[in-house]
C-alpha positions as CSV (number, residue, x, y, z in Angstrom):
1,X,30.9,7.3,26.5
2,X,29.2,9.7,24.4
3,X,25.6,10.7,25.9
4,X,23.7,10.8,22.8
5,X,24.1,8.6,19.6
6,X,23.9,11.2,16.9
7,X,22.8,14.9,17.6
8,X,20.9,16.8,14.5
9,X,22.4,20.2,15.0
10,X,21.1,23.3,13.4
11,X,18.1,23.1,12.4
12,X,14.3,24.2,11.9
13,X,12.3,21.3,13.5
14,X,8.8,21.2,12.3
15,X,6.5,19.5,14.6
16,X,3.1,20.2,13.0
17,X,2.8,22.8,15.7
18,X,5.0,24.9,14.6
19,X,8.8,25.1,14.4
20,X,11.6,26.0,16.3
21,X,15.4,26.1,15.6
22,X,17.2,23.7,17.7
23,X,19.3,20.4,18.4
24,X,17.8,17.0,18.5
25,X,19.5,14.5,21.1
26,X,19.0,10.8,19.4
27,X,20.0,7.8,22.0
28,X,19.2,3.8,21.5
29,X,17.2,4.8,18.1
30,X,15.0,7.2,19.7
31,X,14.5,10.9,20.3
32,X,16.1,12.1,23.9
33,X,16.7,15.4,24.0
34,X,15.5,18.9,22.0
35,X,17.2,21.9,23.1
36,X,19.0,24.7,22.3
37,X,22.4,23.6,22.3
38,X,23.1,19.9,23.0
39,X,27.0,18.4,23.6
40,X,28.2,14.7,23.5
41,X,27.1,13.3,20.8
42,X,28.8,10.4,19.3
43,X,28.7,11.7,16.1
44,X,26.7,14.6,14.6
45,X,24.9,15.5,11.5
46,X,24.2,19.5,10.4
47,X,21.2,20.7,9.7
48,X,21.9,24.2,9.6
49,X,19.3,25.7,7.1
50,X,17.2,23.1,6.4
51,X,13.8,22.0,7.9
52,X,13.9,19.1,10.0
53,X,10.8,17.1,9.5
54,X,9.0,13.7,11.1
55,X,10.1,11.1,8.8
56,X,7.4,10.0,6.2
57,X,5.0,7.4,6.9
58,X,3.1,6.4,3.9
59,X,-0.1,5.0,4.8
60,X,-0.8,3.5,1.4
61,X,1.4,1.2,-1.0
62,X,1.6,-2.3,-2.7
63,X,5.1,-3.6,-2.4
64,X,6.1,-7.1,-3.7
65,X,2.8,-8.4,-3.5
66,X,3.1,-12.4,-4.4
67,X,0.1,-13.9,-7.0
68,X,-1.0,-16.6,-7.0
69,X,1.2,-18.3,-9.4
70,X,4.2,-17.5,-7.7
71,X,5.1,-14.0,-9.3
72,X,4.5,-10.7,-8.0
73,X,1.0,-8.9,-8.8
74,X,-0.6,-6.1,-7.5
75,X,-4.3,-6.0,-6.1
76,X,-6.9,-5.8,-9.1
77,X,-4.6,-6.4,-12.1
78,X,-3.5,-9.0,-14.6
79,X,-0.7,-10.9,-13.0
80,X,2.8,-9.8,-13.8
81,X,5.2,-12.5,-14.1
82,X,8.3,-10.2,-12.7
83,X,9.0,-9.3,-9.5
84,X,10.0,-5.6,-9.8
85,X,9.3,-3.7,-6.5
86,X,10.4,-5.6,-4.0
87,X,10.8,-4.8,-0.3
88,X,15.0,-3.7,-0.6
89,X,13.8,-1.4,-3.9
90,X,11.0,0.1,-2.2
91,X,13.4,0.8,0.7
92,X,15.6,2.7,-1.3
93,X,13.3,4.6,-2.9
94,X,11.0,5.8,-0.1
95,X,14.7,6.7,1.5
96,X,15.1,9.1,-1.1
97,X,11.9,10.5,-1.1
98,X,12.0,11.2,2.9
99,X,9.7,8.3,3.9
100,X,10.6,5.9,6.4
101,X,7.8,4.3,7.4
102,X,5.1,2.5,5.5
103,X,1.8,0.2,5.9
104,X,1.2,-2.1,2.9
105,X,-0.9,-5.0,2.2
106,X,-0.8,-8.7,2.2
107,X,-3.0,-10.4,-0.5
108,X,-5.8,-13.0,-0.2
109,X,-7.1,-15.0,-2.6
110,X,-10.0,-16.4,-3.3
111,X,-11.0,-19.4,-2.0
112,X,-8.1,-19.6,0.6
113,X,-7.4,-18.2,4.0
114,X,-4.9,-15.4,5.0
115,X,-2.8,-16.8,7.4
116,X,-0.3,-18.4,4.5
117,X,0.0,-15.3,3.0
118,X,1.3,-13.6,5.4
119,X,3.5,-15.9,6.6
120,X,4.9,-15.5,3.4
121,X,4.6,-12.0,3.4
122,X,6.5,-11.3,6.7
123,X,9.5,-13.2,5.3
124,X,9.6,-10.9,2.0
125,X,9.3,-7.8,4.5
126,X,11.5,-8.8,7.5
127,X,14.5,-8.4,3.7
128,X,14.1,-4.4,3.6
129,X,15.3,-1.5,5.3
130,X,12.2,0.1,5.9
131,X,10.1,0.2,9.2
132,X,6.4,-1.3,8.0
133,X,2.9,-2.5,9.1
134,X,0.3,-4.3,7.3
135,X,-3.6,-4.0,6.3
136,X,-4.7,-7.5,5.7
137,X,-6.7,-7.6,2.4
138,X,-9.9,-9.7,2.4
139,X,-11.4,-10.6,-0.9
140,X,-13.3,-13.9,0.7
141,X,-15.0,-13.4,3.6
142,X,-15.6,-17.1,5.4
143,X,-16.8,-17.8,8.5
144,X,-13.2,-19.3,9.0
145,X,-11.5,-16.2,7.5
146,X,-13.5,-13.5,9.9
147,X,-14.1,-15.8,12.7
148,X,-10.8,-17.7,13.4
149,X,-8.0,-16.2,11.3
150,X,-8.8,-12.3,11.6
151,X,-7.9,-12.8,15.5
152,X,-4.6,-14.2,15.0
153,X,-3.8,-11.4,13.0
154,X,-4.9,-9.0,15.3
155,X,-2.9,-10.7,17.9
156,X,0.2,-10.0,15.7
157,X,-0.2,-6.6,15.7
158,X,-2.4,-5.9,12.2
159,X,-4.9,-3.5,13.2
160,X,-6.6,-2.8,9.0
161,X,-8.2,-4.8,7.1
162,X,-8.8,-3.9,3.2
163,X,-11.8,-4.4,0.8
164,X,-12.5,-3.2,-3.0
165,X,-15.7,-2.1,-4.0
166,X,-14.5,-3.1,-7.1
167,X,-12.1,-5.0,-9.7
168,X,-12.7,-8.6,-10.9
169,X,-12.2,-11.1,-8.7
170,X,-11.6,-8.7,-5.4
171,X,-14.6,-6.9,-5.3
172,X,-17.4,-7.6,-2.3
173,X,-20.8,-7.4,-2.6
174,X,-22.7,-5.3,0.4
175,X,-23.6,-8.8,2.3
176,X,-19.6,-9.6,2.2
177,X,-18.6,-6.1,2.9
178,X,-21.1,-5.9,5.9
179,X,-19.7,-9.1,7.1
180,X,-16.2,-7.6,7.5
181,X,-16.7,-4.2,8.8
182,X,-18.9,-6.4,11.6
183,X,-15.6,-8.9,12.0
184,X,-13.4,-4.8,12.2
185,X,-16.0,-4.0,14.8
186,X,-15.3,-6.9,16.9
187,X,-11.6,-7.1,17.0
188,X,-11.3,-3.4,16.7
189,X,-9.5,-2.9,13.1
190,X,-10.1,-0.2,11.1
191,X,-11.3,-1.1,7.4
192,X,-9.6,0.9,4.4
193,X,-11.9,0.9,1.6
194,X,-11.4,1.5,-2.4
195,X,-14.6,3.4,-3.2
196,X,-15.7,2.7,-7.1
197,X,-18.8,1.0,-8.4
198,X,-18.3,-2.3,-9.9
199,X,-21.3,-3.3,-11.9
200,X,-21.2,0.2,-13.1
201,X,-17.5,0.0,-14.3
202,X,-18.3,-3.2,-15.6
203,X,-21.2,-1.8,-17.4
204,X,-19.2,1.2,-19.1
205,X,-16.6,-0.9,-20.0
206,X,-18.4,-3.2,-22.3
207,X,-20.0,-0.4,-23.7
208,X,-16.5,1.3,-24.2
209,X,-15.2,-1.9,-25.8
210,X,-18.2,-2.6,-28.1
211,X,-17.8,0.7,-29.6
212,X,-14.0,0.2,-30.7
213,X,-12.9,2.6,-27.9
214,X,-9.9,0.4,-26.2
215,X,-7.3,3.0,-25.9
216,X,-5.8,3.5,-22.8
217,X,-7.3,7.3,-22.7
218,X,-10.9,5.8,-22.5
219,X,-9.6,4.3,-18.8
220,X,-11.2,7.7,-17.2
221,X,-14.1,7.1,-19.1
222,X,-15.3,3.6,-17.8
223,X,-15.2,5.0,-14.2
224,X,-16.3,8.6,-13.9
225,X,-16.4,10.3,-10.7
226,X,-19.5,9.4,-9.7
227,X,-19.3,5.7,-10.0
228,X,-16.7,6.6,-7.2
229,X,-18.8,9.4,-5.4
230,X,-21.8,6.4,-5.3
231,X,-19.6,3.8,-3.6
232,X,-18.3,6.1,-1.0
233,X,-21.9,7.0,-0.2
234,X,-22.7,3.0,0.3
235,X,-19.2,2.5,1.7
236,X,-20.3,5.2,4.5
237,X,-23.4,3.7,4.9
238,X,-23.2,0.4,5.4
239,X,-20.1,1.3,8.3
240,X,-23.0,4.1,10.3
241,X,-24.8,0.9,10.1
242,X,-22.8,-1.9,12.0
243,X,-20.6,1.8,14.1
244,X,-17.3,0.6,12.1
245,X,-14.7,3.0,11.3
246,X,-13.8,3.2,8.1
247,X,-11.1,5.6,6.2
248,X,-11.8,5.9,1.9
249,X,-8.7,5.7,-0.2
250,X,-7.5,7.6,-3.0
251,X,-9.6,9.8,-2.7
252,X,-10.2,11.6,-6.7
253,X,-12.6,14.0,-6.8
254,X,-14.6,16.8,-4.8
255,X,-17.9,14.8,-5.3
256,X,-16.9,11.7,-3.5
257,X,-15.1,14.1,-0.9
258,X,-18.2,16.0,-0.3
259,X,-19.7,12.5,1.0
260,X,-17.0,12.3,3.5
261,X,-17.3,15.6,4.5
262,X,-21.0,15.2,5.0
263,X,-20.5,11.7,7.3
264,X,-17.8,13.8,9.5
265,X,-20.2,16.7,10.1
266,X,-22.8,14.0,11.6
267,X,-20.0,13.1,13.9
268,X,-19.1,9.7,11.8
269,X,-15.8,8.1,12.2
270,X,-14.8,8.5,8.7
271,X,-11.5,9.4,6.9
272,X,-10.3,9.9,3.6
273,X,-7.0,10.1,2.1
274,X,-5.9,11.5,-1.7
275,X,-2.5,10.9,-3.5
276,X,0.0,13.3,-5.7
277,X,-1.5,12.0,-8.9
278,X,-5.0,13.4,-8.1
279,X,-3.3,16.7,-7.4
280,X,-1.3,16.8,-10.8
281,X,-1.8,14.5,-13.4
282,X,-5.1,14.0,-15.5
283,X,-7.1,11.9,-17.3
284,X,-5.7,13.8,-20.8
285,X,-2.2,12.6,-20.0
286,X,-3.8,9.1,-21.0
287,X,-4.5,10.4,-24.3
288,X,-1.3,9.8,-25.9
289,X,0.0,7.9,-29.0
290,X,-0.4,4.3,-28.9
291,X,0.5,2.7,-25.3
292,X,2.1,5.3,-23.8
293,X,-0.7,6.2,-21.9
294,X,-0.9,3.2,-19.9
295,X,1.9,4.8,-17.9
296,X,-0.6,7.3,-16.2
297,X,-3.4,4.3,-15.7
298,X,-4.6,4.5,-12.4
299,X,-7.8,3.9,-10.5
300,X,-9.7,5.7,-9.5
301,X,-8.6,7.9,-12.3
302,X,-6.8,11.3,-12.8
303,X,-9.7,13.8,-13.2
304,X,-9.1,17.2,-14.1
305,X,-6.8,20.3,-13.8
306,X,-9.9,21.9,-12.4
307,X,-10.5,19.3,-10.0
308,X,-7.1,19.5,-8.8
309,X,-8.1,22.9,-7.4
310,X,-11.2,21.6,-5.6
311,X,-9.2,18.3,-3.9
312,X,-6.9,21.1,-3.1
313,X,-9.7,22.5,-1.0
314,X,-11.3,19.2,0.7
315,X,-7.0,19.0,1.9
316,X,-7.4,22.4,3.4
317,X,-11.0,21.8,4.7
318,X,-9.5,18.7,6.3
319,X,-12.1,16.4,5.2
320,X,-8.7,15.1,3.3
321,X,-6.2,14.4,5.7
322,X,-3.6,12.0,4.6
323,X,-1.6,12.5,1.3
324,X,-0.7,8.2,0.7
325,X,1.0,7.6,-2.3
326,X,-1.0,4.6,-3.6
327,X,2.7,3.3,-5.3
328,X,1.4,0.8,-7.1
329,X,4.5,0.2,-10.0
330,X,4.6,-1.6,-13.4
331,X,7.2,-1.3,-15.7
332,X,6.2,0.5,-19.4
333,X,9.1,-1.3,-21.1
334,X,9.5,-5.1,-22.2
335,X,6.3,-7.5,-22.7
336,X,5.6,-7.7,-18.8
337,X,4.3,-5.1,-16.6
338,X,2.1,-2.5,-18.3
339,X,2.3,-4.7,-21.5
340,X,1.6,-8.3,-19.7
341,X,-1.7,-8.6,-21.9
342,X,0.5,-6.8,-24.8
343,X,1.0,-3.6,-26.0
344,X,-2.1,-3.1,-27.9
345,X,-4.6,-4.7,-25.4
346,X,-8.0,-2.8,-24.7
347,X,-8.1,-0.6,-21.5
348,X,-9.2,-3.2,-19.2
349,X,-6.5,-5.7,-19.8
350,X,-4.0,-3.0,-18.8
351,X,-2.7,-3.4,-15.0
352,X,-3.3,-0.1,-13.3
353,X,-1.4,1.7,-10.9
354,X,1.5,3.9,-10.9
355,X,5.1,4.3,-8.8
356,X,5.3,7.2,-6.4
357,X,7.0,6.0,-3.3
358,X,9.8,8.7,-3.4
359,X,7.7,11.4,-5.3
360,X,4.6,11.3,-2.9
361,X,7.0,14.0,-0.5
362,X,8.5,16.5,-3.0
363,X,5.1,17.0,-4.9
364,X,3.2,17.4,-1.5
365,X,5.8,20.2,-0.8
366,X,6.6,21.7,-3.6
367,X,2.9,22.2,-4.9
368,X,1.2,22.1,-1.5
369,X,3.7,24.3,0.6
370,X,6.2,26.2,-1.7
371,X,3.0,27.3,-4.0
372,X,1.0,28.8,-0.4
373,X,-1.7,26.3,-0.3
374,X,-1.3,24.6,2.4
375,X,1.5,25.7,5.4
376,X,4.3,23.5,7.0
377,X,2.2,22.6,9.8
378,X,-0.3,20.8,7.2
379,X,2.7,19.2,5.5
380,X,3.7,17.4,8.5
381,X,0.1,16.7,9.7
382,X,-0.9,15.2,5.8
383,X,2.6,12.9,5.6
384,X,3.6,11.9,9.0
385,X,1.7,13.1,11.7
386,X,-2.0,12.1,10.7
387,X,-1.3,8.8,9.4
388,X,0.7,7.7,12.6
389,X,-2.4,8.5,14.6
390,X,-4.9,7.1,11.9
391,X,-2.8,3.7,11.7
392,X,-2.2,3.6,15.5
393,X,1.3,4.0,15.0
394,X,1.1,7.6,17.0
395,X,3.2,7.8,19.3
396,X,6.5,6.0,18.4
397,X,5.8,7.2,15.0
398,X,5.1,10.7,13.2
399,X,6.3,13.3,15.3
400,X,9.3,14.7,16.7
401,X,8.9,14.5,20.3
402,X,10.7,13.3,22.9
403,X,10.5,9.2,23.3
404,X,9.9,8.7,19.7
405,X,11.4,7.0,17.2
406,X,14.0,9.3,15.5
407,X,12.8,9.4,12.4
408,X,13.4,12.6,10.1
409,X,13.9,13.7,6.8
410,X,16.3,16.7,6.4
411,X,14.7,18.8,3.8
412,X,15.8,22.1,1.8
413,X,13.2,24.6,1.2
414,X,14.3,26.6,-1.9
415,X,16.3,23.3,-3.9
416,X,14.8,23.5,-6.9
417,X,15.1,19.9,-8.5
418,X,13.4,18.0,-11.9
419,X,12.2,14.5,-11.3
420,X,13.3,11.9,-13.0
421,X,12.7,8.5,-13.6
422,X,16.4,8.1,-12.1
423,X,15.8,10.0,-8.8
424,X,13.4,8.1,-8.0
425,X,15.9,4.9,-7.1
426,X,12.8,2.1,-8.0
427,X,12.7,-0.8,-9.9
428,X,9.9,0.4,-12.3
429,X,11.4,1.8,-15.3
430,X,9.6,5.3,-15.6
431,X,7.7,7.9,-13.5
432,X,4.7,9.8,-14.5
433,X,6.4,13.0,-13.1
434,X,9.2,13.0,-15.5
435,X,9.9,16.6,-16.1
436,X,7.7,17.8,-12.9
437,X,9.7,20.5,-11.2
438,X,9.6,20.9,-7.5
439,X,11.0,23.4,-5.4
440,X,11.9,21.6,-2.0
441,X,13.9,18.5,-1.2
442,X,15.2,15.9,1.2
443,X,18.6,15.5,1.5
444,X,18.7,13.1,4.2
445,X,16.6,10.6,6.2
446,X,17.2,9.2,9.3
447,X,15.4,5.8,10.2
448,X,15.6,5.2,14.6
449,X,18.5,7.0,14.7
450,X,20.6,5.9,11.7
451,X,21.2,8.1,8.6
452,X,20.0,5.9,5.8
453,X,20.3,8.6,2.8
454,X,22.5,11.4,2.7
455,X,22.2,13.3,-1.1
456,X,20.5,10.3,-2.7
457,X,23.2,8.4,-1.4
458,X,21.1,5.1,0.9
459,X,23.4,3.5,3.0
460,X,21.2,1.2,4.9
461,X,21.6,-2.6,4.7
462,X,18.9,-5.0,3.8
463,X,17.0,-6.4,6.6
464,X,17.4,-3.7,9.2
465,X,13.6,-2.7,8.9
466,X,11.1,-3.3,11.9
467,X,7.7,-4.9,11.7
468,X,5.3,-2.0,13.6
469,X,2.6,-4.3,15.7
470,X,-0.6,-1.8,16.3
471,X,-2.6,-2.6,19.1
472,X,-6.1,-1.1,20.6
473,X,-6.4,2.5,19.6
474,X,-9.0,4.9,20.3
475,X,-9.3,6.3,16.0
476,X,-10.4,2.5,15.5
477,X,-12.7,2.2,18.4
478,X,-16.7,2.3,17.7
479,X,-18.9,5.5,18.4
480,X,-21.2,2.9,20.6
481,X,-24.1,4.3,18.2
482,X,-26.4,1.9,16.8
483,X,-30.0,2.2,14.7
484,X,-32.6,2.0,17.4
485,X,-29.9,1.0,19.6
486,X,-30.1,-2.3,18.4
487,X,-26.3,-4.4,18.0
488,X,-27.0,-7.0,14.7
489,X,-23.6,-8.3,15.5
490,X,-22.7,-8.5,19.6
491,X,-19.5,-9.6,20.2
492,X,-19.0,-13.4,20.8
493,X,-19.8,-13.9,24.6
């Protein structure tokens, strides 16, 4: 019998550290062996001149999120009455794109608990091909919700828990967002946090829409960056208050960065991710004839080609250190996604989000490490490494290391390659990087062991993905610093 399951042979393997050229050993799913030369292998794939990375572990993405009449939806949007991404899609496409890990989110809705959903949501999951974890979103707070459900949660391994700042009917006021960063604190989650200003959003919009502007370009205007830079000031605030740990997504701007930066100098336990689409696109590519700038809706919104330069910098500073995706799909064409309200509805009635899933890697690369500004050692550390340890999937996941899962993407340096909607493998029917050319590519991903895409080819089969239970981890732990040392919310007992 053959002493390794598959042997990588040949290649550079980047650890985050560093790189070194050399054989990878793969047995029962995980990593065994790294050396120089390794025999008996039961099969073997080549590698010889091409980077051998962690796999990717995106950190950030709705996927087949059900609403609540049935349909699929995604967090903060009008409901969509087509199920488009769903969990064997997604797989597909995050296997093309060198990802093979993610953590997505299970819905709540209002005026209901959470354990239903996620019973439900554990049986859509267990269908893909990719490995996956959960943050729990909570848009109603009860006493049952924090007290009695959050625990069985934790107990199953779901170690987030998700709140908006903003969008109608998610958003939480500070008393309900207090409430569960205290409920974090006790069962030690972390708590992801979408940073925007609702009452000031709300405020801009009806001035927006008053005026006669309703086109989809005036999106960027009803939430400039600082209705984004004020909530992650609060967001920050209220978590040094009740010692929670708290990481911001998406991330769009220097100005809300600069308020992360400022909580990690004071030695705060706070994190902040961006995505691709704050590094390329901007609010202009909304300004386009009639609907077709709905495709490039997203909140918080694509800024400027100037402030692409200056998130740039906050990744470098590493007051940014996770590059999520925020995939988040809706079809353009047809009278459902993008057009569920119709195609000439006002801003506001347009769902936002956009698909990245199997872009998020080839943009980080391509404009990140082939253009010089960040190395291969960030690369790894911004798609694999740091959200493993931020999710408390570190260390089964993110690294290549010996008793890890064998997870790797195979990637070519100098392929130069121009996305397209059909490269992407998803089930929305556009990408807002048509066109985009990138130099650096995976061409094949390995999932525990198993080559799942080889040349865009995935070969996995539906259902073959693992639910990744987190438990206690030191990144979600409190800093045991209180105002006046004084605990508002002692643990039970």
């Amino acid at each position: 019998m053959a002493e390794y399951d598959l042997v990588v042979r040949g290649g550079e393997v980047a650890t985050g550290f560093g790189t070194a050229r050399c054989d990878i050993g793969i047995r029962g799913g995980r990593i065994a062996a790294l050396a120089d030369r390794i025999e008996g292998g039961a099969s073997t794939l080549d590698a010889g001149g091409l980077l051998v990375l962690p796999g990717g572990i995106d950190s950030h993405c709705h996927i087949e999120e059900p609403s609540r009449g049935g349909y699929v939806s995604t967090a903060g949007t009008p409901p969509v009455t087509v199920n488009e991404e769903s969990f064997l899609t997604a797989s597909t496409s995050a296997f093309a794109g060198g990802t093979t890990s993610v953590v997505c989110f299970v819905p709540q809705w209002k005026g209901e608990g959470i354990l239903p959903r996620l019973a439900d949501y554990e049986q859509r999951a267990a269908r893909g091909m990719l490995d996956y974890s959960f943050h729990q979103i909570i848009t109603d707070p009860t006493e049952e919700v924090l007290e009695r459900e959050v625990p069985q949660i934790v107990a199953k391994g779901i170690r987030s828990l998700k709140v908006f700042l903003t969008y109608e009917p998610l958003h939480l006021s500070d008393e309900e967002y207090i409430k569960v960063l205290v409920a974090a604190r006790r069962n030690g989650c972390l708590v992801t946090v979408h940073c925007e200003n609702y009452a000031a959003i709300k405020w801009r919009t009806e001035a927006l829409l008053k005026a006669g502007m309703t086109a989809p370009k005036y999106h960027a205007w009803s939430r400039p960056g600082i209705v984004e830079r004020e909530a992650t000031h609060r967001a920050i605030a209220l978590a040094e208050l009740v010692d929670q740990p708290i990481q911001v997504f998406h991330v769009s701007c220097a100005e809300a960065a600069e308020e992360i930066a400022r909580a990690q100098h004071r030695g705060l336990k706070v994190w902040g991710e961006t995505c691709p689409q704050y590094l390329t696109l901007t609010g202009a590519d909304m300004d386009r004839p009639g609907f077709d700038g709905a495709a490039f809706m997203c909140s918080p919104s694509p800024r400027t080609a100037e402030e692409h330069g200056r998130v740039w910098e906050m990744i470098r500073r590493g007051t940014l250190d996770i590059v999520s995706s925020d995939h988040c799909g809706f079809s353009m064409g047809g009278d459902r996604g993008k057009a569920s309200s119709g195609r000439d509805a006002s801003f506001d009635a347009i769902p936002n989000g956009i698909p990245g899933l199997a872009a998020r890697l080839p943009i980080l690369f391509s404009e990140g490490v082939s253009k010089g500004r960040i190395t291969l050692d960030d690369f790894v550390r911004l798609s694999a490494a740091n959200p493993a340890g931020l999710m408390g999937l570190a260390p089964r996941k993110g690294m290549i290391a010996i008793g890890a899962d064998a997870d790797l993407a195979l990637w070519d340096p100098k392929k130069r390659v121009t996305i397209t909607n059909k490269l992407m493998q998803h089930a929305i029917d556009y990408t807002p990087y048509e066109g985009l050319e990138v130099t650096g590519w995976p061409v094949a991903t390995v999932r525990r062991g198993a080559v799942v895409m080889r040349d865009g080819v995935v070969q996995a089969e539906p259902g073959t993905g693992q639910f990744l239970p987190r438990g206690p981890y030191a990144m979600a732990t409190p800093r045991g610093v209180l105002a006046h040392g004084f605990d508002a919310a002692p643990a039970p007992g």
